[in-house]
N, C-alpha and C positions, 0 to 999 in steps of 0.2 A: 337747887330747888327743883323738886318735878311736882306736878300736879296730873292725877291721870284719874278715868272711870277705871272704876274696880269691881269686877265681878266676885262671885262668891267662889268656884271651884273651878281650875286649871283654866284655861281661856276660851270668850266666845268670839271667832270670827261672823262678820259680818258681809255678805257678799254685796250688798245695797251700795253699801260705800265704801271698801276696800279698808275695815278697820278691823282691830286686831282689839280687846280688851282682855287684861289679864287680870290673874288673881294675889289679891296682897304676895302670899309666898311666891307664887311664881313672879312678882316684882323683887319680891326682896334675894334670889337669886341671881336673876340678872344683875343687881347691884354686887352682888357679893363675887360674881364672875367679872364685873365691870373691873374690881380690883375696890370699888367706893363701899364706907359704912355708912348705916343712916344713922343722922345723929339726931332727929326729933321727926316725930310721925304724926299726924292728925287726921282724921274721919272731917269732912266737909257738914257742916252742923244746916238740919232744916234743909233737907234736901227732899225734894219728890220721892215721896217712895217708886213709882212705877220705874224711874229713873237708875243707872248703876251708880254706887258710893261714888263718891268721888275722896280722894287719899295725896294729900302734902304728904311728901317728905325732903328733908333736909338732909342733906347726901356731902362727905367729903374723902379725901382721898384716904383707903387705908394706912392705917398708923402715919397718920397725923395729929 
């Protein structure tokens, strides 16, 4: 299971505090490089707008 902020388009770094936020597809590559599928995806519901999504997913090893 990972839970992360999710920006809208390729990723925004952050020099404030040394954070990296990426964008759904550019998450779901990493997984897919990881060798993992996702097996359930969710949008964090009522969330601040000024705030970046926040995105569950449910991750296991490919071809399992």
């Amino acid at each position: 299971m990972v839970k992360e902020n999710i920006c809208k388009d390729g990723f925004v770094v952050d020099k404030a505090d040394n954070s990296l936020t990426r964008s759904d597809p550019y998450m779901l590559e990493l997984f897919a490089q990881a060798g993992l599928e996702v097996v359930a995806a969710a949008k964090q519901r009522n969330f601040p707008k000024e705030l970046f999504d926040v995105r569950q997913y449910a991750l296991r090893p490919r071809g399992s």
